[in-house]
N, C-alpha and C positions, 0 to 999 in steps of 0.2 A: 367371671374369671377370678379364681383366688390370688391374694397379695403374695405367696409362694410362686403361684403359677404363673403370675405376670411377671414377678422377679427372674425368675427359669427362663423368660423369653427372651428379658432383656438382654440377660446373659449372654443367653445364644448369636442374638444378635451382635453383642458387643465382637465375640468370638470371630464372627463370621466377616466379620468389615475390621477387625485389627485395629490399632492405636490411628493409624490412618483415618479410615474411616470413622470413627470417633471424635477425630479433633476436628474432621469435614463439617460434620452433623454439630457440634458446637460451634463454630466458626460462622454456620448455616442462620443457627438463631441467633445467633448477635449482629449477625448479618440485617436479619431481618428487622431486629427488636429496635436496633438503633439507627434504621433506615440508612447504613452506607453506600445504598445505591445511587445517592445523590453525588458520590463523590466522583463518579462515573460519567456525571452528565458536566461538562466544562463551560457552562455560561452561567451567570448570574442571569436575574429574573428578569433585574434593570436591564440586561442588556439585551433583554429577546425581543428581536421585533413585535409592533401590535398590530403592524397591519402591512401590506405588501402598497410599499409609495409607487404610485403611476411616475414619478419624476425626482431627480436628487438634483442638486444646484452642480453646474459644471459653469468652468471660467469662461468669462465675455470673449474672449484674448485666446489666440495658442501662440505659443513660443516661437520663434524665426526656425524653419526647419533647418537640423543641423543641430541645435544648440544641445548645450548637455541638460539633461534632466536630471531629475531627483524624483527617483521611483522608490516610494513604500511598498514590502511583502511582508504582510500578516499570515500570520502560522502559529502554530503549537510550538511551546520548547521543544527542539530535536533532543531525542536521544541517537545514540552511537548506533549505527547502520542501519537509521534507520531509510526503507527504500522510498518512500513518497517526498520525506526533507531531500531525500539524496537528486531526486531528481527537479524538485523544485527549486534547488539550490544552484544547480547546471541554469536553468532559465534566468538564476540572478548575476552566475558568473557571465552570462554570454554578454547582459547588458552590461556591465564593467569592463567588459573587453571592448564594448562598442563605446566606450567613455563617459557611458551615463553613470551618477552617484547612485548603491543604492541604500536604503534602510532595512533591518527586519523588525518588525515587529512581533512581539508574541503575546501571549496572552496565560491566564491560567486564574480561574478564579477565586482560588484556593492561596492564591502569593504566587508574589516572581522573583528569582532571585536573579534581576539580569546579571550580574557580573558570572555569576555561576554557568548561565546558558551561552555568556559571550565564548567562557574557557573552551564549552562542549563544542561548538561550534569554530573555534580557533583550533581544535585538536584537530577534531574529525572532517573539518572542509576547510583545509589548510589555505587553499587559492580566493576563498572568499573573502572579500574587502570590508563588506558591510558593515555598519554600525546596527550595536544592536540594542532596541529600547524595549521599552511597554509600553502599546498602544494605548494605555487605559489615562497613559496621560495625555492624550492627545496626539494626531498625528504632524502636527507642525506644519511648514510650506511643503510640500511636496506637488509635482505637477500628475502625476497618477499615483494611485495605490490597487495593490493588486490581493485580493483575497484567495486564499488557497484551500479552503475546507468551508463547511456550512457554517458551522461556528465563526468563523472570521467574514461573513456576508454581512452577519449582523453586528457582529463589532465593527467594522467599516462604516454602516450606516450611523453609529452610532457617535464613533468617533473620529470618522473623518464627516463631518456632517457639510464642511465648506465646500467652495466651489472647485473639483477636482474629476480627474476623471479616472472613472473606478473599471478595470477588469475583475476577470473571476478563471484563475488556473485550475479545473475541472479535473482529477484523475481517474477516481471512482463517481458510480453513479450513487452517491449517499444515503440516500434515502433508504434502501435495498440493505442499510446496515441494519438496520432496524422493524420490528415487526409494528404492522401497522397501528402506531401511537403519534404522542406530539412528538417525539425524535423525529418517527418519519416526515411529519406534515411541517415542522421548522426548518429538516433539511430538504423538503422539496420546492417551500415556500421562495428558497435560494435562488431558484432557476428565473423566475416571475419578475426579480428586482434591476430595474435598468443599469443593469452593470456589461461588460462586452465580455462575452462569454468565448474561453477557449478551452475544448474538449480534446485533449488526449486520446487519439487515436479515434477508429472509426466506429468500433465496437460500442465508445462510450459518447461519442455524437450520435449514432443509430440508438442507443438505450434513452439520452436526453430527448430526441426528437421523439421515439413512441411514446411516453411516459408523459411527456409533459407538451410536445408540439410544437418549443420553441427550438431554434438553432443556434448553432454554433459556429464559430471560426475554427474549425477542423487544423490540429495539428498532428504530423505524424508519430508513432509511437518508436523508440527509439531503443539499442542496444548499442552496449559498447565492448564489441569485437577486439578491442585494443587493451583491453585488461581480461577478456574472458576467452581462452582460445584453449586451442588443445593441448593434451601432458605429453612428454616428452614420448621420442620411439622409441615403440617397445614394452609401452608401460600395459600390464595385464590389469584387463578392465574385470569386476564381478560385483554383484549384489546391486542395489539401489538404495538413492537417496530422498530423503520428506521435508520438506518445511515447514515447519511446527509454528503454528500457531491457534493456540485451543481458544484463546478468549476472543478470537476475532470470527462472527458466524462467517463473514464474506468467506473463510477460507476454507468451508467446510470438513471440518476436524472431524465431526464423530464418522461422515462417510469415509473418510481416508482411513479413520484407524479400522475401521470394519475391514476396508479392502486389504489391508498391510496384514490383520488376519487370516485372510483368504488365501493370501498371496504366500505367508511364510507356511502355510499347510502344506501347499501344493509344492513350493521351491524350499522347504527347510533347508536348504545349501546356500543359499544367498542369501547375504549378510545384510541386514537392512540397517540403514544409519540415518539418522535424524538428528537435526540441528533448528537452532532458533530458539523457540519458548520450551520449555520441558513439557514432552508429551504427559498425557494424563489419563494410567487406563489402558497403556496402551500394551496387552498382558501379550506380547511375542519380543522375543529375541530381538534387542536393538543397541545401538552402540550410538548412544549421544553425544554429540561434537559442541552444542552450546551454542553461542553467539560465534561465528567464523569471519575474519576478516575478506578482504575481498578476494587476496593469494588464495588462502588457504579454502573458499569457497570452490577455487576455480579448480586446485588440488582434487577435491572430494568429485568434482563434477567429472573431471579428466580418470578417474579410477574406477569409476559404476558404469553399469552398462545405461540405466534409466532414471527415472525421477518422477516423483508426483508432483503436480504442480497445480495445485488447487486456487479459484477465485470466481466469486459470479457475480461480482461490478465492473472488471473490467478485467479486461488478460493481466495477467501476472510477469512483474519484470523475469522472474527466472526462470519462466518458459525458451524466450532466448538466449539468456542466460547461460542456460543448461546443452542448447544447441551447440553454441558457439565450441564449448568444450567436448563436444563428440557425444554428449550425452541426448537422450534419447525423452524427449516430456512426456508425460502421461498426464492429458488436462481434460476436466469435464467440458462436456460438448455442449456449448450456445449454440446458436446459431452467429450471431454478430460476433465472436470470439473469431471466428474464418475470416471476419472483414479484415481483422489485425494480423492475424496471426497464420497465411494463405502459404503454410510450409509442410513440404510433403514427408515429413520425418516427423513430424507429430502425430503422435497416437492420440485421436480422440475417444472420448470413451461418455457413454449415459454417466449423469454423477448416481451410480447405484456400486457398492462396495462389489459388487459380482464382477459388471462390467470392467471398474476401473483394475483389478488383481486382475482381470483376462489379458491385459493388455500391455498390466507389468510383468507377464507371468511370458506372454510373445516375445515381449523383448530380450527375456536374458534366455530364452528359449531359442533364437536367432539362430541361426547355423554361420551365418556373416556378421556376427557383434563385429568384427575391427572396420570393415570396407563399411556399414554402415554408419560408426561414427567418425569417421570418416568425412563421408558424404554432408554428415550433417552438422560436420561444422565447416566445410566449405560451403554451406548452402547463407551460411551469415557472416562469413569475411568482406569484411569492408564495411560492417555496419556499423552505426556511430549515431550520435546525440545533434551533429553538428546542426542536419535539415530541423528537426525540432526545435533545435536554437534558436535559428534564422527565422526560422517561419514566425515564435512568441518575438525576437525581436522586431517584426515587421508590423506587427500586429500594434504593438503596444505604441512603437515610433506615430505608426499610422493615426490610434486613438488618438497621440495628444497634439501632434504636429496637424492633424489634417489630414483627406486625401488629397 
C-alpha cells in the first residue's frame, strides 16, 4: 500500500467515526500505553489477601446480651443514588434504631478525603448517625465489623486483624463481575474466609451455594412501596423506560441497546427514555433523564407503560421498583431470579436483544395497559425493607451476643 493510499484510508476512516470516534481511539491508546486500568481495580497489593485463613482471632467474652454495640461497615465512598450504599445503609439505620453505635468505614486506594464522603453521606442519607473514618487506619474497639463487597473482605482481614467478629453483607454474586481472572478468584476467594455470611435474597444464596457450596444466612430482598407507588388518576401511560448502565457488564448494556433497537423499529411511536449513566451507541430516538431522584424516578415509572430491567448477579432493585408504580419489568430470565422475584406481572425474557423487544413490544401493545398497571402495582403494596431489617438485625445481635 502506497503512503497516499494509506493516507486516503485514514481519511476515510476518520470521516466515518467523526471527532467522536477519534477522540475514542486516542483516549483507547493512552488508555492502554499508560496502563489506567489500574485505576479500576480499588485495592492495593498490600492489602490483597495471600492466602484464604482457616481462622481469624474472635473475643474470649461476648457482651451481656442487651448491651449497646459498636458495629463497623466497610464499603466504598457512596456516591449520590447510589442503590447497593442505599440499601446497605437501611441495614446501618435499622441498628441505630435498635441502639447500637455505628461506624463507616471506607476505603479508596487512590486517597480519601473523609470529610468530603461524611458531607455525601450527610446530604444523601440524611437519617444516618454514623461516623465516618478510613479503615486503613485501623478499625479501633468495635464488637463486630461488617464487610459489604469483595474488596472490604480483605481489608477487614487486614485491618481489623483483633479479636472481633466479622460478617459479610452479600448483594451481588461478585465474582460474575468479572471474566475469569484474579478479579474473579479474589472476589470468590471472599466466600471461603470465616466471616458469617448474609446473602440478599434467595437468588443470590442459590448463586453462593452452586458456585462455591458454602451457605448463607438468607435474608429477604426488599422494596419500598412507601416511596414507590402509582401516578396520579388519570395520568396517560406510553413509551418505556432503561437503566443505563454501560460500564457495569452485570447490567448487560450492549444486549439491551440491541433490544431498544429492535423495539423502536417495530413501535417507532413510543418514546423510549433512559436515565442513569449516558447510554453509549445507542443510535434510536431517546430522551435522556440523567441521574433522577427518587420522586422524579417514581414520576417516569408512573407515565410508561414498561421498563427494562437488566442484572445477572442478582435481581435488580427497580424491577420492583418499577411494579410498585404500575409499571411493567422486562428482566432477563435466570432461573434463581423467580426464587426472588415469583410476580406474575413480570415479563421474563431469554437475555437475547429479539427476545427482550418482543416482550417490550407486548406490553405497550396490551389492549389492558391501565387494569394491568393497575394490577401490578397492587401486587407489591405493603412492601417494605422493614423484614430485611430485622432479619440483618438478628443475625448480627445473634453473632456477637451469642445464641
Amino acid at each position: 500500500m502506497s503512503a497516499l493510499t494509506g493516507f486516503s484510508a485514514k481519511v476515510k476512516r476518520a470521516r466515518k467515526v467523526g471527532l467522536t470516534g477519534i477522540a475514542q481511539r486516542l483516549a483507547q491508546r493512552l488508555y492502554l500505553k499508560t496502563g489506567a486500568a489500574e485505576l479500576s481495580f480499588n485495592l492495593s497489593f498490600e492489602d490483597i489477601l495471600t492466602a484464604v485463613p482457616d481462622s481469624l482471632p474472635v473475643p474470649e467474652e461476648r457482651p451481656e446480651n442487651g448491651a449497646i454495640l459498636t458495629i463497623a461497615w466497610v464499603c466504598t465512598p457512596p456516591a449520590p443514588g447510589s442503590g447497593g450504599h442505599t440499601t446497605l445503609f437501611r441495614m446501618v439505620e435499622a441498628l441505630e434504631q435498635r441502639g447500637h453505635r455505628c461506624v463507616l468505614y471506607l476505603y479508596d486506594k487512590h486517597g480519601l478525603n473523609v470529610n468530603a464522603c461524611a458531607d455525601v453521606v450527610r446530604e444523601h442519607w440524611p437519617r444516618l448517625r454514623a461516623e465516618v473514618r478510613d479503615i486503613t487506619h485501623g478499625a479501633g474497639k468495635i464488637d463486630a465489623i461488617v464487610a459489604s463487597g469483595w474488596e472490604t473482605v480483605h481489608l477487614v482481614a487486614r485491618y481489623a486483624a483483633g479479636p472481633v467478629r466479622r460478617l459479610y453483607f452479600i448483594q451481588d454474586y461478585e465474582p460474575f463481575f468479572y471474566g475469569h481472572g484474579a478479579e474473579y478468584e479474589l472476589a470468590a476467594m471472599t466466600y471461603r474466609l470465616p466471616f458469617r455470611r448474609i446473602a440478599l435474597g434467595e437468588m443470590l444464596d442459590h448463586m453462593i451455594r452452586d458456585q462455591t457450596g458454602v451457605t448463607t444466612d438468607l435474608v429477604p430482598f426488599g422494596c419500598d412501596s412507601s416511596v414507590y407507588g402509582p401516578p396520579p388518576a388519570g395520568t396517560r401511560r406510553s413509551g418505556i423506560v432503561f437503566f443505563s448502565r454501560p460500564d457495569f457488564a452485570r447490567r448487560g448494556y450492549q444486549i439491551a441497546a440491541v433490544a431498544l433497537r429492535l423495539f423502536h423499529q417495530s413501535h417507532p411511536d413510543q418514546e423510549i427514555h433512559v436515565y442513569g449513566a449516558a447510554p453509549r451507541g445507542l443510535d434510536v430516538p431517546h430522551t435522556f433523564h440523567g441521574r433522577l431522584t427518587t420522586a422524579e424516578l417514581n414520576s417516569l415509572y408512573g407515565r410508561t407503560v414498561a421498563g427494562l430491567a437488566m442484572s445477572f448477579t442478582n435481581i435488580t432493585l427497580v424491577a420492583e421498583e418499577m411494579l410498585a408504580a404500575g409499571n411493567i419489568p422486562v428482566v432477563n430470565d435466570l432461573a434463581a431470579a423467580h426464587l426472588v422475584l415469583a410476580n406474575p406481572h413480570v415479563r421474563w425474557a431469554d437475555p437475547t436483544g429479539e427476545a427482550l423487544a418482543s416482550q417490550l413490544g407486548q406490553a405497550v401493545s396490551a389492549a389492558d395497559v391501565d387494569e394491568r398497571a393497575h394490577e401490578a402495582a397492587a401486587s407489591v403494596v405493603g412492601r417494605s425493607w422493614v423484614p430485611t431489617q430485622e432479619a440483618v438485625v438478628r443475625i448480627i445481635e445473634e453473632e456477637v451476643y451469642g445464641v
